[in-house]
VEXROGU-776542 format. One record per atom (N, C-alpha, C): x, y, z; residue in three letters; residue number from 1; atom name. Coordinates in Angstrom, 2 decimals, always signed. Example, Ala and Ser with C-alpha at 12.3 -4.5 7.8 and 13.67 -1.06 7.14 Angstrom:
<pts>
         u         v         w   code   pos   site
    +13.19     -5.69     +7.80    ALA     1      N
    +12.30     -4.50     +7.80    ALA     1     CA
    +13.20     -3.30     +7.80    ALA     1      C
    +12.85     -2.25     +7.08    SER     2      N
    +13.67     -1.06     +7.14    SER     2     CA
    +12.90     +0.03     +7.87    SER     2      C
</pts>
This chain:
<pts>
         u         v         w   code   pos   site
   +248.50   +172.48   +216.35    UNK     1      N
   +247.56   +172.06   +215.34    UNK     1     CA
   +246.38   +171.37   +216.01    UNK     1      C
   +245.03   +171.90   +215.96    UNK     2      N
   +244.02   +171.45   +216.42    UNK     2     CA
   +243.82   +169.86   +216.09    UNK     2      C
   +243.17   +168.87   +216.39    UNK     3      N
   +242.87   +167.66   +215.46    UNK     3     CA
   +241.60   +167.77   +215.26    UNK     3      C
   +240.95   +167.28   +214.36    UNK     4      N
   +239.74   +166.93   +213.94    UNK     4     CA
   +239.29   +165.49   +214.50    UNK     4      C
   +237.94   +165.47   +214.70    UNK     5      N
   +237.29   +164.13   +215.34    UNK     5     CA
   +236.07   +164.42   +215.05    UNK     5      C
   +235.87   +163.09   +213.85    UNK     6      N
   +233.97   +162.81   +213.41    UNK     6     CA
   +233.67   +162.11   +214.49    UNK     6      C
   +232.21   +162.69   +214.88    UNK     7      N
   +231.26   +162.08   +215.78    UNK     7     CA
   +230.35   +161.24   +215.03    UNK     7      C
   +229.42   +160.22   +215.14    UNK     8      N
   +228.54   +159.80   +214.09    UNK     8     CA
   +227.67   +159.10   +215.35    UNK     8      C
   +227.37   +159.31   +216.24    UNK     9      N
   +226.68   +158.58   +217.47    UNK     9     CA
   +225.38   +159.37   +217.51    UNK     9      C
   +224.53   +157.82   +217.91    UNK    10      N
   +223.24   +158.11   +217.43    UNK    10     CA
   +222.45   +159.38   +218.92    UNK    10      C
   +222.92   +158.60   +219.91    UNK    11      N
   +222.77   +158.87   +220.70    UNK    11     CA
   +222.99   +160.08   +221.57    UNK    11      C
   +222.54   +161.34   +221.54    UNK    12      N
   +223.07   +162.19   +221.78    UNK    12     CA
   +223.43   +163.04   +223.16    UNK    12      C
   +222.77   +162.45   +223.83    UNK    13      N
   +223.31   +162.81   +225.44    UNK    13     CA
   +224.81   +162.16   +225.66    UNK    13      C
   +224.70   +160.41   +224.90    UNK    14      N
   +226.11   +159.86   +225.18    UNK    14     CA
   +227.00   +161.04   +224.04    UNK    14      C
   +226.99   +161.27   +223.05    UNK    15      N
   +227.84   +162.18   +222.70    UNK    15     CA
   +228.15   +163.45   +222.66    UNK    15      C
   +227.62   +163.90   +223.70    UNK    16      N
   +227.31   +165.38   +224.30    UNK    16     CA
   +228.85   +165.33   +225.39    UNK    16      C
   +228.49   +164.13   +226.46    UNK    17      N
   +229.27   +163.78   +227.27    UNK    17     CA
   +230.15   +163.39   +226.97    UNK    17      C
   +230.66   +163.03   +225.75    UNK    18      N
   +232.02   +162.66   +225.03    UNK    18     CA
   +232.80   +163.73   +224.50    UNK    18      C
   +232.01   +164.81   +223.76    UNK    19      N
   +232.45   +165.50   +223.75    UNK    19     CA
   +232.94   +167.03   +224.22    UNK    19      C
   +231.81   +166.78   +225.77    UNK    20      N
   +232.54   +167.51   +226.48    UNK    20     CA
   +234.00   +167.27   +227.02    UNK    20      C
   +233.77   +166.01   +227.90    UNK    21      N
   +235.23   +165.42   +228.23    UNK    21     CA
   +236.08   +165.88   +227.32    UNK    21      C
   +236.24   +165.56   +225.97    UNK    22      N
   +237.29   +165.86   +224.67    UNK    22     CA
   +237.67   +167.18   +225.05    UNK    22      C
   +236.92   +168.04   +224.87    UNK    23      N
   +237.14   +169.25   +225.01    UNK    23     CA
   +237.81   +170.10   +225.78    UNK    23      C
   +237.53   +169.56   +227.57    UNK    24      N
   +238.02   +169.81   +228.45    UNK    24     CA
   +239.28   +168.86   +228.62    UNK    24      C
   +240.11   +167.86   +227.73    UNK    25      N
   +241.26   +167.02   +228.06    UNK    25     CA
   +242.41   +167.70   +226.98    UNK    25      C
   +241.97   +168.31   +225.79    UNK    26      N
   +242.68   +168.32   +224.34    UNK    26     CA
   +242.26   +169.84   +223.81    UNK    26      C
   +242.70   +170.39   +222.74    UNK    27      N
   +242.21   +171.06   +221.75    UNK    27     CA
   +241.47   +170.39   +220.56    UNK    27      C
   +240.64   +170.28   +220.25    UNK    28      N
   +239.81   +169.41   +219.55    UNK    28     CA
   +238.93   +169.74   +218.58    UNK    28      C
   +238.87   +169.59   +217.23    UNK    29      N
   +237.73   +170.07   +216.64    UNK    29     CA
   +236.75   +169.09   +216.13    UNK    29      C
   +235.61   +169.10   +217.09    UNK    30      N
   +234.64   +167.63   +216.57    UNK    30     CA
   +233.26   +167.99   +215.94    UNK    30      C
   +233.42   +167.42   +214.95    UNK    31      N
   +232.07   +167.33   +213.64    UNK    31     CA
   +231.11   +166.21   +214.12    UNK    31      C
   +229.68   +166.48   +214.51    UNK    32      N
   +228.67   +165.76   +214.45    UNK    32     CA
   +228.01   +165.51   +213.43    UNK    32      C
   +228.16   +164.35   +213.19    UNK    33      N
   +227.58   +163.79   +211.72    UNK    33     CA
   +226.30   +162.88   +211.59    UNK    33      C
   +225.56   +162.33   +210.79    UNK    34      N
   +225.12   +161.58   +210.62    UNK    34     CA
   +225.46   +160.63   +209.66    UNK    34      C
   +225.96   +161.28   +208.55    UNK    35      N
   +227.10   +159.90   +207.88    UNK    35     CA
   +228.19   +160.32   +208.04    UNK    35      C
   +229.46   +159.43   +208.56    UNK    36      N
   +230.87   +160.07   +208.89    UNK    36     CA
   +231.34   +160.08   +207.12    UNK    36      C
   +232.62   +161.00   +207.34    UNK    37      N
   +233.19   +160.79   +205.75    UNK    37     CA
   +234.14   +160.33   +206.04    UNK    37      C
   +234.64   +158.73   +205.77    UNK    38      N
   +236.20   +158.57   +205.83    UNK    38     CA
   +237.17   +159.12   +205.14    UNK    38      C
   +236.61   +159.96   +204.03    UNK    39      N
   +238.00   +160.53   +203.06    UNK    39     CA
   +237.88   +161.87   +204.12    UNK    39      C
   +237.79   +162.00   +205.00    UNK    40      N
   +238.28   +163.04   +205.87    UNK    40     CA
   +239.61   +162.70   +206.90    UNK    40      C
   +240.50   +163.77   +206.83    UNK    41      N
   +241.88   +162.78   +207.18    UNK    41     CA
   +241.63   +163.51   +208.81    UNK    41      C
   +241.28   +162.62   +209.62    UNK    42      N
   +240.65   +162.75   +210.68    UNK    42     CA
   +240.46   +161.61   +211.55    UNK    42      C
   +240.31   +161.18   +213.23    UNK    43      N
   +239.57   +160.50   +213.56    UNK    43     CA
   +238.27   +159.91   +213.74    UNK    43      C
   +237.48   +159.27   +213.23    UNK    44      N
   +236.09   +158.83   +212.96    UNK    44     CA
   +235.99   +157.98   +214.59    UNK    44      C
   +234.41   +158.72   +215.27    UNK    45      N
   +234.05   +157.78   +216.47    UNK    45     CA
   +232.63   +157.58   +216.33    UNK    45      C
   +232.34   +156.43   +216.08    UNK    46      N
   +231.15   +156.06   +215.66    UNK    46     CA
   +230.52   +155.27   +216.22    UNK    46      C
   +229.13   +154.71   +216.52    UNK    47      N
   +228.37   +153.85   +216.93    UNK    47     CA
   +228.01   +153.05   +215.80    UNK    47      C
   +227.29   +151.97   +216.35    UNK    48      N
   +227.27   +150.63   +215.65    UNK    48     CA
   +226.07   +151.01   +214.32    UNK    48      C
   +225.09   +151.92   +214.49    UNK    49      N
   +224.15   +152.28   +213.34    UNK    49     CA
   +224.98   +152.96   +212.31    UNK    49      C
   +226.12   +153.62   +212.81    UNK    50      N
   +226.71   +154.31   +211.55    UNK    50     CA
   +228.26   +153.42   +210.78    UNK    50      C
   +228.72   +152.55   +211.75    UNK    51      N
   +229.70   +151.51   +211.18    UNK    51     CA
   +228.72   +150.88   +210.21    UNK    51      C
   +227.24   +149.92   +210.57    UNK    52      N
   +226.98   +149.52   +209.49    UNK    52     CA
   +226.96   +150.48   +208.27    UNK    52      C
   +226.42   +151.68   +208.24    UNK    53      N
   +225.98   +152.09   +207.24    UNK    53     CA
   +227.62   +152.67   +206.31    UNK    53      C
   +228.79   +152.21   +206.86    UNK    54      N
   +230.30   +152.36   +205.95    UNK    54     CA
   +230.14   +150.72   +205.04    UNK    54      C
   +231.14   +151.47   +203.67    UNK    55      N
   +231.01   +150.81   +202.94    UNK    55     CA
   +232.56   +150.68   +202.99    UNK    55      C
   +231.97   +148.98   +202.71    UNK    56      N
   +233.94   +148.03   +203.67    UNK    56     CA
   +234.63   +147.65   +202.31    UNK    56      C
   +235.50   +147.60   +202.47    UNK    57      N
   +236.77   +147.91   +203.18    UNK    57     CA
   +236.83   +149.17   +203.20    UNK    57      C
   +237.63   +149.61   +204.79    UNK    58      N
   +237.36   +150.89   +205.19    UNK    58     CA
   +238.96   +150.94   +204.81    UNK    58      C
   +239.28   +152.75   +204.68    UNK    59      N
   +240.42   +153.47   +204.31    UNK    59     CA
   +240.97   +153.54   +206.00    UNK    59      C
   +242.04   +153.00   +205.96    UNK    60      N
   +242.88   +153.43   +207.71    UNK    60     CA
   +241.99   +153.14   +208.59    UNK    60      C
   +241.78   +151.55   +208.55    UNK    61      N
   +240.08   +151.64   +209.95    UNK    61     CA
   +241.22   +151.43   +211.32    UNK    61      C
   +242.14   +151.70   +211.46    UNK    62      N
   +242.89   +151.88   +212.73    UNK    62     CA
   +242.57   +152.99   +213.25    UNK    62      C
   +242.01   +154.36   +212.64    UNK    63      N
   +241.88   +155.70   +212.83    UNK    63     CA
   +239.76   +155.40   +213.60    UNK    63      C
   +239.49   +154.15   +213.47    UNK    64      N
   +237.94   +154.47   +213.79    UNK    64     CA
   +237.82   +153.85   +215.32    UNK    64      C
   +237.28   +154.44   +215.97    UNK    65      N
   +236.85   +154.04   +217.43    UNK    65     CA
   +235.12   +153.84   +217.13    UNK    65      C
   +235.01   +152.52   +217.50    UNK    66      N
   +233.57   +152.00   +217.32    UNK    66     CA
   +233.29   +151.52   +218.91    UNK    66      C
   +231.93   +152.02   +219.06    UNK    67      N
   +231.62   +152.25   +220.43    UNK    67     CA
   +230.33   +151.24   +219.89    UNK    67      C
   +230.20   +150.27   +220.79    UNK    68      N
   +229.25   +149.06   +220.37    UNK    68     CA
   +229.00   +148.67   +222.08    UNK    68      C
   +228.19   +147.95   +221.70    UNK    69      N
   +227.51   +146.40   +222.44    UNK    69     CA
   +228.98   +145.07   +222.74    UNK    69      C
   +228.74   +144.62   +223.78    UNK    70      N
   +229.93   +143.57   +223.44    UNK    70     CA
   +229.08   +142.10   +222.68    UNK    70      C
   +228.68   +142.49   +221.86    UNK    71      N
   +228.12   +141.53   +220.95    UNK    71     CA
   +228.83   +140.80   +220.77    UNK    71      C
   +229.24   +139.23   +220.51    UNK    72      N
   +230.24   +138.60   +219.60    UNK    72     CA
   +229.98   +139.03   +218.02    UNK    72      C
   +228.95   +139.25   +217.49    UNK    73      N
   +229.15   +139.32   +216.18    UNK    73     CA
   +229.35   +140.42   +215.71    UNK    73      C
   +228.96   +141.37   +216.22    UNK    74      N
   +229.64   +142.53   +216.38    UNK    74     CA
   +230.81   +142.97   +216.50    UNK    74      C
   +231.18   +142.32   +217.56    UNK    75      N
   +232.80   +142.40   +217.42    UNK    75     CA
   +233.91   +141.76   +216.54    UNK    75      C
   +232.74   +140.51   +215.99    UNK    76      N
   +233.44   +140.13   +214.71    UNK    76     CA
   +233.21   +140.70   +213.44    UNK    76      C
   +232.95   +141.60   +212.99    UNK    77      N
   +232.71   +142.67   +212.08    UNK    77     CA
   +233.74   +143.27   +212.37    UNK    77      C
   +233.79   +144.12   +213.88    UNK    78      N
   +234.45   +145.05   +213.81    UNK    78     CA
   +236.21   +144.60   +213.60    UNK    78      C
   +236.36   +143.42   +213.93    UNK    79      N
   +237.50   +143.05   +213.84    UNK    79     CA
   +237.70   +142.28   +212.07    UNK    79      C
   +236.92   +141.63   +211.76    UNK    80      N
   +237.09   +141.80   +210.01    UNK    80     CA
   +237.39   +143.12   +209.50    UNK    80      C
   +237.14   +144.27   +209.90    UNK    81      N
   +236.88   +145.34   +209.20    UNK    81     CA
   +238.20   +146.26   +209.54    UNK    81      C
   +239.06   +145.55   +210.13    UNK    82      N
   +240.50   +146.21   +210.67    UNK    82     CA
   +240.61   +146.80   +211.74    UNK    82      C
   +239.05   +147.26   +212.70    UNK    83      N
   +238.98   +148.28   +213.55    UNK    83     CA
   +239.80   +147.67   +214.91    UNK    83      C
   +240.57   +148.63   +215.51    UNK    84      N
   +241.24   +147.94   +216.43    UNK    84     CA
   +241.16   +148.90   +217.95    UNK    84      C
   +239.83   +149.66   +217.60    UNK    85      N
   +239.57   +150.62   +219.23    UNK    85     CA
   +238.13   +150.33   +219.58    UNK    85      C
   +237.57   +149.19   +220.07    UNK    86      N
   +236.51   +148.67   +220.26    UNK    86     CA
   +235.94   +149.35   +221.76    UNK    86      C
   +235.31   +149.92   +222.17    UNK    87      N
   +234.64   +150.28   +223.32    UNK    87     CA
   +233.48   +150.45   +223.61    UNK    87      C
   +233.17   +150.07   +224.48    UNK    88      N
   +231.41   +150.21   +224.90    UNK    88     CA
   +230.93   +151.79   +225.52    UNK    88      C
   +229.90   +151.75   +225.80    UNK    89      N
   +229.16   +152.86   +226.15    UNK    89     CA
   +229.12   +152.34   +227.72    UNK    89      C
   +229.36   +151.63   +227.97    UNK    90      N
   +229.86   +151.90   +229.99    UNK    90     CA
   +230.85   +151.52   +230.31    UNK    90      C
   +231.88   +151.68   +229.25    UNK    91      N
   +233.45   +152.01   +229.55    UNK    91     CA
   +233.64   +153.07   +229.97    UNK    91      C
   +234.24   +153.66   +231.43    UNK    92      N
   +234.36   +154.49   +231.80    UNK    92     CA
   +234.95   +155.90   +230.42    UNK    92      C
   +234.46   +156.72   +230.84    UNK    93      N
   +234.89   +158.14   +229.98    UNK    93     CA
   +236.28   +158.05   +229.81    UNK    93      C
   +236.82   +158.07   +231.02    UNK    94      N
   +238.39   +157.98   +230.32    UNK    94     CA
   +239.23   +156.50   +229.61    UNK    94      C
   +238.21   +155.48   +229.36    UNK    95      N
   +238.70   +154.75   +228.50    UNK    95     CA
   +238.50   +155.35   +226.98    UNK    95      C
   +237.13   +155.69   +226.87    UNK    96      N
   +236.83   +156.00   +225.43    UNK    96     CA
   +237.66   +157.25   +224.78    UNK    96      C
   +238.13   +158.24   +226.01    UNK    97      N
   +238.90   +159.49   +225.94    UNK    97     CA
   +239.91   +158.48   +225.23    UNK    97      C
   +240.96   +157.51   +226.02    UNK    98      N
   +242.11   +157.23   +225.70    UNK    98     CA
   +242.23   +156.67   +224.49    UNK    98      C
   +241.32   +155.98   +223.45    UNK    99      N
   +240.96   +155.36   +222.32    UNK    99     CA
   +240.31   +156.21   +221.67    UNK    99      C
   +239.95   +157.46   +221.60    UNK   100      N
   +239.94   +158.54   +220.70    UNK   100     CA
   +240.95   +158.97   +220.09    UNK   100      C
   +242.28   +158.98   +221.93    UNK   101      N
   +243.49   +159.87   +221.10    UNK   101     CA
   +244.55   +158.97   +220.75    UNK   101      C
   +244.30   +158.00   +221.09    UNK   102      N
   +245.47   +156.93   +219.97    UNK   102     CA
   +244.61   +156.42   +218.62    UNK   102      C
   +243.59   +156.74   +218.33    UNK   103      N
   +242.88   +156.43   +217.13    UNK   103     CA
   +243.53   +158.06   +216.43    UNK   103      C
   +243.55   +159.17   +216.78    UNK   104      N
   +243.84   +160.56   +216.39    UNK   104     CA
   +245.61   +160.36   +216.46    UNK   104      C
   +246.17   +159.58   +217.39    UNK   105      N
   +247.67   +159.67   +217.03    UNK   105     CA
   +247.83   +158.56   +215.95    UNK   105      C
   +247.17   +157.72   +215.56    UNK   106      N
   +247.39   +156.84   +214.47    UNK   106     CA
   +246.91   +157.45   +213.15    UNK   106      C
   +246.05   +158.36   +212.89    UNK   107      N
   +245.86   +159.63   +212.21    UNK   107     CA
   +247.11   +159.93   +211.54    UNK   107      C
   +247.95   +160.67   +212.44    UNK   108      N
   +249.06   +161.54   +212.39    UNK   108     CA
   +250.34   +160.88   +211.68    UNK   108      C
   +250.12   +159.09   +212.50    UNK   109      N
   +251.36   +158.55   +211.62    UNK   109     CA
   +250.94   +157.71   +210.48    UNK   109      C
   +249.61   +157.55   +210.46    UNK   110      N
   +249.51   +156.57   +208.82    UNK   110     CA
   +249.34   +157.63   +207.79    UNK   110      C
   +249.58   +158.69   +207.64    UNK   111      N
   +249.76   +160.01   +207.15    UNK   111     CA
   +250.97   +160.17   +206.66    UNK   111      C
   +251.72   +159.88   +207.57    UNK   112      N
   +253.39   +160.61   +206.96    UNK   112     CA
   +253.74   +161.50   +208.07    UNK   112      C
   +252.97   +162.19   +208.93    UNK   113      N
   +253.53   +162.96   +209.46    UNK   113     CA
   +253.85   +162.71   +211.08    UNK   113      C
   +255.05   +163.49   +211.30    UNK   114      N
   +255.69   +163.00   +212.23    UNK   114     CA
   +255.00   +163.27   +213.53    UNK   114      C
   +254.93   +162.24   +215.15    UNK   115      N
   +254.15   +162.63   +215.77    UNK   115     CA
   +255.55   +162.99   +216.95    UNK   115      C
   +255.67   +163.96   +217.25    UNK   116      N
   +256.89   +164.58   +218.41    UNK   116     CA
   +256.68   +163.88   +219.57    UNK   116      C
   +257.46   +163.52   +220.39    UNK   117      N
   +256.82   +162.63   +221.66    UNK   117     CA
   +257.49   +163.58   +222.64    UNK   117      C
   +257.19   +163.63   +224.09    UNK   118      N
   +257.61   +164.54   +225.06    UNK   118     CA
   +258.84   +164.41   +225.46    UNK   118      C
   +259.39   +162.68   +225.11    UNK   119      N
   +260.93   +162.10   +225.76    UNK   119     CA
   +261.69   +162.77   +224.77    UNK   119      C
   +261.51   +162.76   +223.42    UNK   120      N
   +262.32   +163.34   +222.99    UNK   120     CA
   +261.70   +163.78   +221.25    UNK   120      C
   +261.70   +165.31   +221.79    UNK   121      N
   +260.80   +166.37   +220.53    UNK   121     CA
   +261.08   +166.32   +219.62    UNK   121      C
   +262.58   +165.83   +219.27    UNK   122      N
   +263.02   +166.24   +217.93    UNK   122     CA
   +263.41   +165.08   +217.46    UNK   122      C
   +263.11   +165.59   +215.62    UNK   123      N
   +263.56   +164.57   +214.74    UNK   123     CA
   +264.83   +164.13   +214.27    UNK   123      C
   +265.34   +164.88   +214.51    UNK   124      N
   +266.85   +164.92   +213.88    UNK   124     CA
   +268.00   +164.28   +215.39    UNK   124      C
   +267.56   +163.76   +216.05    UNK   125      N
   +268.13   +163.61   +217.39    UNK   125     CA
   +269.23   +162.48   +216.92    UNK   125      C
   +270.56   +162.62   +217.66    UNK   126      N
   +271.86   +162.10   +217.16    UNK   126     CA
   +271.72   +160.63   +217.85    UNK   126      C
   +272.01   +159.18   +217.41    UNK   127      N
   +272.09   +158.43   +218.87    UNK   127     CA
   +273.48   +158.97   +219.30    UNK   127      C
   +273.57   +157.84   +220.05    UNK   128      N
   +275.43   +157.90   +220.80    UNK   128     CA
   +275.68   +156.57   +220.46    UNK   128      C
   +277.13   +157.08   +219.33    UNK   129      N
   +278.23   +156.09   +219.54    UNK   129     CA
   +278.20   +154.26   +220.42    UNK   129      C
   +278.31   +153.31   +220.08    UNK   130      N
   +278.22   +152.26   +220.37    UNK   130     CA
   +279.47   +151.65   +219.78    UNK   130      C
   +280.37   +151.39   +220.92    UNK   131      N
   +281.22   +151.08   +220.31    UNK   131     CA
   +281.32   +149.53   +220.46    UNK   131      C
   +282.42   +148.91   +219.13    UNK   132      N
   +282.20   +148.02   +218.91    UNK   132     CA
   +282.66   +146.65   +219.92    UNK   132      C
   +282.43   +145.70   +220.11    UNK   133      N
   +282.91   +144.16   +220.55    UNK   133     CA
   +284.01   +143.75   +220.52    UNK   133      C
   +284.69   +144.11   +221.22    UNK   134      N
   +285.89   +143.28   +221.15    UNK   134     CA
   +285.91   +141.95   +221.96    UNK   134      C
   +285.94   +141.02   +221.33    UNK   135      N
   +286.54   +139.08   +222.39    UNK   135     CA
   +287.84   +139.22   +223.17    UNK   135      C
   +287.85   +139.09   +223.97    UNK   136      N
   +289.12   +138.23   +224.42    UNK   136     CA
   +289.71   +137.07   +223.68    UNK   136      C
   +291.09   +137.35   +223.35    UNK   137      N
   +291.50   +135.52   +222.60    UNK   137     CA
   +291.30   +134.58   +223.12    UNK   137      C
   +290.90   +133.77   +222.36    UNK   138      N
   +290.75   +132.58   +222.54    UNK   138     CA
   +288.89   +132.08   +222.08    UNK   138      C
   +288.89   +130.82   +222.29    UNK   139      N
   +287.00   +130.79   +222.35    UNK   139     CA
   +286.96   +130.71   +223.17    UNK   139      C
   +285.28   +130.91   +223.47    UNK   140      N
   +285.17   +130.81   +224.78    UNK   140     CA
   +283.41   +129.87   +224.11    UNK   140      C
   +283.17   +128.98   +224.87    UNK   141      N
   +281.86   +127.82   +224.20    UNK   141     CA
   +281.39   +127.46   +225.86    UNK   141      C
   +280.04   +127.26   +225.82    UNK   142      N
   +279.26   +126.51   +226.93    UNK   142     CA
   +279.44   +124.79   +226.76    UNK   142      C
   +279.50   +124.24   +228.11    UNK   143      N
   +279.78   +123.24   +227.45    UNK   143     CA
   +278.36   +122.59   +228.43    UNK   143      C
   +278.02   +121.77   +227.34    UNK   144      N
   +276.64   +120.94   +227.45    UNK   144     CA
   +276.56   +119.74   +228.21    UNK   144      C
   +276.32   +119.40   +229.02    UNK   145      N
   +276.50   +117.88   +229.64    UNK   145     CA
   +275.21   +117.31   +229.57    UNK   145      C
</pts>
């Protein structure tokens, strides 16, 4: 299953280069926007001109990667506003890569749907048996001095 990823960055050489990287790391289907749609069940990666222009409280803002300034007030927005993938524009590429796709795997599970992991694919997986405690008679206590 492909994922979807809104672009909303003003800047378009920086999101040229973002979404090449994407492309060449994932299967990916990314929408360049100028207003993102959050009722799109999708990852949203946005710059700071298009976070302002969302109207807050945002739907699943765990799913938004906001690429900012390390402003303090800025970052206090973004953290009022639930967002929890904060990155700059000279964070190396493969930081912003890696906070795309846990913003896109948080997608998958505030959804309902299940995300398969490589340790172990399946859902239905049995544990093993734990068997129970048995004491030795008697107590047994630490003693405190």
């Amino acid at each position: 299953m492909m994922q979807t990823v809104q672009f909303s960055i003003a800047d378009s050489v920086y999101a040229a280069t973002v979404r090449e990287a994407l492309s060449r790391c994932c299967a990916w289907h990314v929408e360049s926007l100028d207003r993102p749609d959050p009722s799109q069940h999708c990852a949203l990666v946005l710059d700071e001109l298009a976070f302002e222009g969302l109207s807050l409280p945002l739907s699943n803002p765990e799913r938004v990667v906001l690429i900012t300034r390390k402003d303090p007030q800025l970052l206090a927005q973004a953290w009022e506003a639930g967002i929890v993938s904060v990155v700059s524009a000279e964070d190396p590429i493969s930081t912003v890569l890696l906070a795309i796709m846990a913003a896109a795997l948080r997608v998958s599970t505030s959804h309902g749907t299940p995300v398969l992991s490589g340790i172990s694919p399946n859902t239905s997986s049995v544990s093993a048996p734990i068997p129970p405690h048995h004491r030795a008679s008697g107590s047994k206590r630490c003693k405190i001095q």
